[in-house]
N, C-alpha and C positions, 0 to 999 in steps of 0.2 A: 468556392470562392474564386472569381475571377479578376484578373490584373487591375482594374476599376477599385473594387474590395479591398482589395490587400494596399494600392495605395492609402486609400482613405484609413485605414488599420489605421499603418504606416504611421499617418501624418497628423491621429490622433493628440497623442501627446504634445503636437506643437501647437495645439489650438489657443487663442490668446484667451485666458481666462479675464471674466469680470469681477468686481471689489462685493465682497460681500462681507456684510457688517456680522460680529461674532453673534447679536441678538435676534439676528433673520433670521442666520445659518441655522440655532438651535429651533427655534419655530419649525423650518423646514423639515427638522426631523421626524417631525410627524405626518408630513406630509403623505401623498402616494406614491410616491416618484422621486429615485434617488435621485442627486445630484450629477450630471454629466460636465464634460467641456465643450465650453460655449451656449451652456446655459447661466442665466441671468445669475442666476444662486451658486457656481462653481467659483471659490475661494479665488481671491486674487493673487498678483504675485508674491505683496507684500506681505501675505497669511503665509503663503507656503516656508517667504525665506523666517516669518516668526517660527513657524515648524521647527526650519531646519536651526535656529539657535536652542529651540527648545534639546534638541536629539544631536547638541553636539557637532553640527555640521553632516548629519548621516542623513538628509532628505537628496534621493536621487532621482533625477529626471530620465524617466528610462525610456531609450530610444532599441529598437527595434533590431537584434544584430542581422536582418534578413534583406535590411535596406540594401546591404551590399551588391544587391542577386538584382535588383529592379533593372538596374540600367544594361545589366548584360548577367543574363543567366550564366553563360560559358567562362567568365571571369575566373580567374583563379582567386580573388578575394571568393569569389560565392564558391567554387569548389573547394575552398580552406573551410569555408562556414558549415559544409554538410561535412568534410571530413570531422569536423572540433564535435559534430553533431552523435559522433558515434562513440564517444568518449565521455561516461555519464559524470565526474568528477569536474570536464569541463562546463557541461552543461550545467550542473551543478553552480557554479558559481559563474553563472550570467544570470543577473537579477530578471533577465527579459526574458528567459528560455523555461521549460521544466520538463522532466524525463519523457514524460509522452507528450508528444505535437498535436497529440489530435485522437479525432475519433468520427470514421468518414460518417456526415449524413447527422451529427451529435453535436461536437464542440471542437474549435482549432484554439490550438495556446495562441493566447495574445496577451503583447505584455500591457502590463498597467500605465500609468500616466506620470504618476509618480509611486515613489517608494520607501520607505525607512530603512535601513540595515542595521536592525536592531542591534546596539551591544549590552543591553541590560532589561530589564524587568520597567525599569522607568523611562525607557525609550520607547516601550510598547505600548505603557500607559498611556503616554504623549500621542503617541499615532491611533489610538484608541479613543481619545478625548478629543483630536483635532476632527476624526472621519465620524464622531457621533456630533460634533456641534455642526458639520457643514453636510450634514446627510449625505456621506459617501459612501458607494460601496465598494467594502472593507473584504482585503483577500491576505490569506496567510499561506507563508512558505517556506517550508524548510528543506525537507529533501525535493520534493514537488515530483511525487512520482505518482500521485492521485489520476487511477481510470478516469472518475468523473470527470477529470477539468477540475475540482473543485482549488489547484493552486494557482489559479490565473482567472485575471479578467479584464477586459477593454477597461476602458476610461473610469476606474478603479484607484485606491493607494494599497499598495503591498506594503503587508511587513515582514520585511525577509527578515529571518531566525538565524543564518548559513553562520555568520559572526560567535553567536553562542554557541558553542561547541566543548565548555569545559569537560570533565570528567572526575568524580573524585570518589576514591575508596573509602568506606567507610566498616571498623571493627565493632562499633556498640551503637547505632543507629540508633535512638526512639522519637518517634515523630513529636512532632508537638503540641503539647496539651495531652497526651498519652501516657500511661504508666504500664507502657506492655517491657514486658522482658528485651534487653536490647541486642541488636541484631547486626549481622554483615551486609552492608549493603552498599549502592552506586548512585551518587546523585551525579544527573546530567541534563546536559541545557538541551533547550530545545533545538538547536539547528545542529546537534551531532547526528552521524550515520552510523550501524549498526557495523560498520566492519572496523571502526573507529573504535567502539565501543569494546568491542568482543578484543582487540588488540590489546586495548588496557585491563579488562576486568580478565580475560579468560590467557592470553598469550602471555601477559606482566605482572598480573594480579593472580596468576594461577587459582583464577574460582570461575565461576558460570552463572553468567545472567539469561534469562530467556529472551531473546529477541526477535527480530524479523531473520529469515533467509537470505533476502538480496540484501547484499553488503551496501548497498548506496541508497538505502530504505533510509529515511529519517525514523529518530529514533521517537519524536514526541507522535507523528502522525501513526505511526506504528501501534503504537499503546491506546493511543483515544480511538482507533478502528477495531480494537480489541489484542488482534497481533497475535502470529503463529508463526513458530518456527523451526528447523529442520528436528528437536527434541522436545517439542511440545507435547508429543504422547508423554512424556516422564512429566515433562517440568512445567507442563499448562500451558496456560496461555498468558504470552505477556504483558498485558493488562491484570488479571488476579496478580503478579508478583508487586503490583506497585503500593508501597507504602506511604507513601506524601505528595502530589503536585503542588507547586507555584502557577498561580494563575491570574492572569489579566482579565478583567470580565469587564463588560460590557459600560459600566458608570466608570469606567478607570479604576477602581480598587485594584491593588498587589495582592491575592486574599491566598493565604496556603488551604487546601484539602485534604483532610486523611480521614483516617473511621472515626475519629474524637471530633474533628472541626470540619464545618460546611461539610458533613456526613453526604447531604444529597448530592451536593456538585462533585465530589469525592467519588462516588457510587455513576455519574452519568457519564465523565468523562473516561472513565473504565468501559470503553464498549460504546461510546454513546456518540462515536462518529466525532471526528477530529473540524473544528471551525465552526461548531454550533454553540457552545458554552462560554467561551473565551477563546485566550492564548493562552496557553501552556509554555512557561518559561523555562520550567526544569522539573523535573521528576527523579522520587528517587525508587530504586527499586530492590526487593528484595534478592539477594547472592545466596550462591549455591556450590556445596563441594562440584571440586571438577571429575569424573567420572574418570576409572584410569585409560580408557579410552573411546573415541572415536569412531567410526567407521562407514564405509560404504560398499554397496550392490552394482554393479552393472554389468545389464546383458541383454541382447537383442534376439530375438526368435521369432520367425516368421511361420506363419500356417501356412501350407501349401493347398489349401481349398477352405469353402467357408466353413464346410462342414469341421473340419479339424481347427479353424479357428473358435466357433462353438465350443470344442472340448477344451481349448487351449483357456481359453477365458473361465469356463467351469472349474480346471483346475486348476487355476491363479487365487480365484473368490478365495474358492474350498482351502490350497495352503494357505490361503493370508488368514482367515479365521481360525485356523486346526495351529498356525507353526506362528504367524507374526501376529498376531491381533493381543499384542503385550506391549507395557512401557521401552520394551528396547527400538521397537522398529519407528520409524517416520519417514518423510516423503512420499514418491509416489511409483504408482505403474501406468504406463499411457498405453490405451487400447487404439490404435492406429487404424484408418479407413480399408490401408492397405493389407489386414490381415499382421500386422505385426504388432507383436509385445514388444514394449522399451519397461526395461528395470530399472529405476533409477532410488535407490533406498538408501538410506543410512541408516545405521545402528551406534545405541549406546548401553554400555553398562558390559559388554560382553568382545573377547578379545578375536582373534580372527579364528581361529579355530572354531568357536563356538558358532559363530557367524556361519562359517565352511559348512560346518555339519546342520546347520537349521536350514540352507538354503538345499543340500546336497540332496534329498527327496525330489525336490521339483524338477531340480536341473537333471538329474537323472532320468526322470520319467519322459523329458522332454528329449532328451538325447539318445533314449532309446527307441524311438519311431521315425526314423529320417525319412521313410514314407512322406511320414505329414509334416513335419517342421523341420527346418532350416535356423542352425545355430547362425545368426548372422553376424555378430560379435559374440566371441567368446566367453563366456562370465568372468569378470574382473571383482575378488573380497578382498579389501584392504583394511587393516586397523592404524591408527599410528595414535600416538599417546595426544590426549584433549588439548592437552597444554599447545599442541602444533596446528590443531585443525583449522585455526586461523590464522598461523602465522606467516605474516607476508615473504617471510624470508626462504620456512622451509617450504612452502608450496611454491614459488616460484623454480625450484629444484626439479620441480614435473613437469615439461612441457604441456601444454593445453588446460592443465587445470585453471589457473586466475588470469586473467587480459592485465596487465598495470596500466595507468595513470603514464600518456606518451608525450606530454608536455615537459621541455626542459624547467628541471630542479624540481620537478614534483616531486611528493611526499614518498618514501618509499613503500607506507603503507595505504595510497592507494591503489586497491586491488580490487575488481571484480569477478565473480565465479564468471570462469567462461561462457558457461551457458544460458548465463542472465546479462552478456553483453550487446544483444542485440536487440534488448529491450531500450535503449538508449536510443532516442529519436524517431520511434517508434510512432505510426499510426493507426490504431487499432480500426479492424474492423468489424468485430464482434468481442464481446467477451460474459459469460455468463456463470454462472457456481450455482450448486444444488449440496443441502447438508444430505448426508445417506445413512436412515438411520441404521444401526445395528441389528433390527428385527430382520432385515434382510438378507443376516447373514445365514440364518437358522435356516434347517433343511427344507422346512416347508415352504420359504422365498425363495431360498437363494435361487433356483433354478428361473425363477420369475424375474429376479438383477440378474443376471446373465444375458437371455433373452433381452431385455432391453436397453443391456451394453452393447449387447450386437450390434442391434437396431439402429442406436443410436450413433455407430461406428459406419455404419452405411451412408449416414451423410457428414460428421465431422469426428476427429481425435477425441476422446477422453480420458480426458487427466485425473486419478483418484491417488489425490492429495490424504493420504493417511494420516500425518499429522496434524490435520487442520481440523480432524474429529476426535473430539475427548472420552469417548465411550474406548473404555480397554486402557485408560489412563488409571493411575493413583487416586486413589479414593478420594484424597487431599486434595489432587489439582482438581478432579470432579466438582467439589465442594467449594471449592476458591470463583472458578468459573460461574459458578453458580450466584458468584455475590457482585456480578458484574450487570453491565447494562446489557450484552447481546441477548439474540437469540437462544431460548432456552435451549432450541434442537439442535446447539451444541454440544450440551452435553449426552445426548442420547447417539449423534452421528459418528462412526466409526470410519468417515474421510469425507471429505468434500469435493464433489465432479467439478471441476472447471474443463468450460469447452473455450476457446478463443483461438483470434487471428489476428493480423494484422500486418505492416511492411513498414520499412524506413531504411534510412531516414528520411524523408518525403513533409513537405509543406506544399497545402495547395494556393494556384497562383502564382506560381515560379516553374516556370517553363523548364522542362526536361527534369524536375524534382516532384513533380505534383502524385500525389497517392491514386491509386487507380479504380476511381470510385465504380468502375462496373463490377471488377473484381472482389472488391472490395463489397458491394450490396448480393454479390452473389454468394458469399464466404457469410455474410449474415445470414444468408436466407439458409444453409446449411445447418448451422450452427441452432437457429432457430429450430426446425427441424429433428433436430439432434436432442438438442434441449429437450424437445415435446414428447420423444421416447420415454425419457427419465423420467417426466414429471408426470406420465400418465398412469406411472406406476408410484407416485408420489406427489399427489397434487399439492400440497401444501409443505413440500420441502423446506423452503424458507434459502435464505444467498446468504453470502459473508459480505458485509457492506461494504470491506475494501477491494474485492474483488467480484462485483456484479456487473449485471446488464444497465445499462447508461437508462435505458427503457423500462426499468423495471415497475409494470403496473401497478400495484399493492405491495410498493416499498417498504411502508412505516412498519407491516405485518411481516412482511422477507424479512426484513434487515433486524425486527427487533421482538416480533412478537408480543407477547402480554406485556411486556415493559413500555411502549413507546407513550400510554398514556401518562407513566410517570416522569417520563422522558422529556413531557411536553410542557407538563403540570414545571420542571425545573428550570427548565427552557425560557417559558412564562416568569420565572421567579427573579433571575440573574438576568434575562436578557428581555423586559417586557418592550421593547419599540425597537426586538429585534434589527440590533446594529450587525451578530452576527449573519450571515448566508450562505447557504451552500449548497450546491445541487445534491437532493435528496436527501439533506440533511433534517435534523428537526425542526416542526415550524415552518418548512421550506414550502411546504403547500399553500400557507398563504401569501405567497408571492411569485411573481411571474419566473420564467424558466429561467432568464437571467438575473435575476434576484433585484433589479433596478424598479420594478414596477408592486405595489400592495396591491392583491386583488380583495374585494371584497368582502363582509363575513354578510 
């Protein structure tokens, strides 16, 4: 995108819209071609401000906070804007902005035109009933930390969620219209985060909901992507815990889903990719004793030749199948280009000792050949009781562990894991996942994943994400997972490889901040590379839809397997003149890549 580009962005939203009558507008929706500004059929002004009395006065005209940077890149307004950049809580609450910038050669965030900031289920409706009578296209946002792009779009209305944020514990739950036994659970709106969440139900509520990992994750995009989190080997995946959604669909109904009522839309939004079905206003979900503790792995060890990296990697597979391939263990180990292991694990169910003695085999064996490897950091096992491992107060007691929220009077419990703070303003330059099944652990693969860890390490990092695979999980969550929308080779995968890249904070078209797209197409061509090891020993792996390739060829089959025909069949049901869109969502084939154009059947 060059300076040209990014004005016109820019200067979108000030485009003088034309009077378009409510009985055209709905005609138009069947049209080919959404509605833009400065086309004849985009809403006049007088529509928007009837909008904005419909929502309370919550319709926003959103202008660009990058404007600042046009006139002089070197500004300290524009050096404010890339610092605010790297702070996800702030980014968070700019209607114009969302966690990632971009994705070089793919999609750059850009804000909408205008906006909603939703405060209820009937404000959604409203901005659902207005972008379906004037054929607009319709973008939602909550946490807005979607690879795809899919929480932004040009000349667009947003309905930001950020406002609904409640939380509320619940001791005898039963959904409605249901006679199941009643239960402990958490109903929460759609524009809460997951470190928001876990404060209340897990730090205040002393119990355990399954959630996302990054604490600035939205909690409804989280569950309609399916959602995995650092204990999802025990407690599944956060989608199976849900027992009711509130949802905005496509005609403007308010309509709840559980297993009694709207069973299908109930079953899709479980797994079935977040912005295809509706809005999700609130979800509730089911609670879980809290474990009496916590814990984590970390350790760095390097091979000192390839040949001893070979062995290093065979005996990682071999202990993770023989000592962790149980409900205690989750996260991950990253196999490094450079010849190096990074440990990065957490455990539940079990206290530090027990932890001590399950890792004490490997670490030993690795400590005993300085020949070939190099302790690079020392092994660090800690437990501390569940009730803390989110708590903003006693982790900030540890240096490096959480970044806080550096804005004066912020909340005290904005917190981010350190290691997920530089995902904030981020501009990807590859990013890809493969499910890995468990057959490959067995003696007669494993040596064959190994080999093609290597391989694959020759040209980029891999990350084998263990709790993102439900094989060596609880029979229960097995069976839960299974009544969802994903990919079935969830529940056979014993972790999921993610390869990616990326730099920030970086927007292109802003002189001395712009992403470094050679580096950046050469870090895909890697990656890609990388990817081709894996998948040559698994051709039909299938991805995690909230964490795939922007490219991904044979998505509907990746993302969803045997399900997408039923996916499509409900898609068709709730949403037939497709009001929702969303890159590589369902349905999303028949329309052009930025969702503005119907292509043909």
């Amino acid at each position: 995108m060059n300076r040209r580009t990014l004005l016109q962005t820019l200067a979108s939203s000030a485009l003088s819209p034309a009077f378009l009558s409510p009985g055209r507008a709905h005609a138009q929706s069947r049209s080919l071609s959404r509605s833009r500004p400065g086309d004849p059929t985009w809403p006049a002004d007088a529509l928007w401000a009837e909008l904005d009395r419909d929502v309370g006065g919550q319709v926003i005209k959103v202008q660009s906070p990058f404007a600042v940077c046009l006139d002089n890149t070197q500004s300290a307004a524009c050096a404010d804007m890339f610092k605010l950049l790297k702070n996800p809580y702030a980014v968070g609450d700019d209607v114009a902005l969302t966690e990632n910038l971009g994705w070089v050669d793919a999609w750059t965030s850009q804000p909408s035109t205008y906006a909603v900031a939703a405060r209820n289920s009937q404000d959604i409706a409203a901005a659902v009933n207005f972008a379906r009578a004037h054929n607009l296209r319709l973008v939602v946002k909550g946490g807005g930390h979607s690879y795809q792009g899919t929480s932004n779009s040009a000349d667009s209305l947003l309905v930001w969620t950020r406002k609904m944020n409640a939380i509320a514990l619940h001791d005898a739950f039963v959904a409605d219209g249901c006679n199941d036994a009643p239960q402990r659970a958490v109903t929460i709106e759609a524009g809460a985060l997951w470190g928001h969440t876990y404060d209340a139900v897990c730090v205040k509520g002393g119990r355990y909901v399954q959630g996302g990992g990054c604490l600035t994750v939205g909690v409804a995009g989280l569950i309609q992507g399916g959602g995995f989190g650092s204990f999802s080997k025990n407690f599944g995946m956060a989608a199976a815990s849900l027992l009711q959604a509130e949802i905005v669909t496509a005609d403007g109904a308010i309509r709840v889903a559980n297993a009694c009522t709207n069973r299908d839309l109930f079953w899709a939004i479980k797994g079935g990719g977040g912005g295809s079905f509706g809005i999700v206003t609130k979800l509730t979900l089911k609670t879980h004793d809290l474990p009496n503790f916590f814990g984590a792995v970390n350790a760095t060890i390097k091979a000192n030749s390839d040949d001893a990296y070979r062995g290093l990697i065979a005996r990682i597979m071999t202990f993770y199948r023989d000592s962790l391939f149980n409900p205690h263990w989750g996260e991950q180990i990253v196999l490094r280009s450079t010849n190096t292991l990074t440990i990065r694990m957490v455990f539940q169910g079990l206290d530090q000792a027990e932890a001590t003695a399950a890792w004490q085999p490997f670490l030993q064996w690795a400590a005993a050949s300085p020949q070939d490897f190099t302790i690079v950091a020392k092994p660090v096992i800690i437990a501390v009781p569940a009730q803390h491992f989110w708590d903003p107060a006693f982790l900030k007691l540890a240096p490096g562990i959480v970044v806080s929220d550096d804005r004066p009077g912020a909340p005290v419990g904005n917190i981010v894991w350190a290691g997920d703070a530089p995902q904030s303003g981020q501009v990807l330059h590859g990013f890809q996942s493969a499910w890995l099944p468990q057959s490959l652990l067995q003696d007669d693969q494993r040596e064959q994943l190994c080999d093609a860890l290597f391989a694959a390490t020759r040209h980029w990092a891999v990350e084998l994400h263990f709790n993102k695979g439900l094989a060596g999980a609880p029979g229960d969550a097995v069976a839960a997972a299974r009544e969802t929308a994903m990919n079935p080779a969830v529940c056979d995968a014993f972790a999921l490889a993610i390869l990616a890249g990326g730099e920030g904070p970086a927007y292109p078209g802003i002189a001395g901040h712009e992403p470094d797209a050679v580096a950046a197409r050469r870090g895909a061509s890697a990656i890609d590379h990388a990817m081709e090891a894996l998948t040559r020993l698994i051709p039909d792996a299938g991805a995690y839809v909230s964490e795939s390739n922007f490219f991904e060829q044979n998505w509907q089959q990746s993302f969803w397997g045997s399900n997408y025909p039923r996916l499509l069949a409900i898609k068709d049901k709730y949403d037939p003149e497709a009001v929702f869109f969303v890159h590589h969502g369902v349905g999303s084939e028949r329309w052009s890549d930025d969702g503005f154009t119907r292509l043909a059947r």
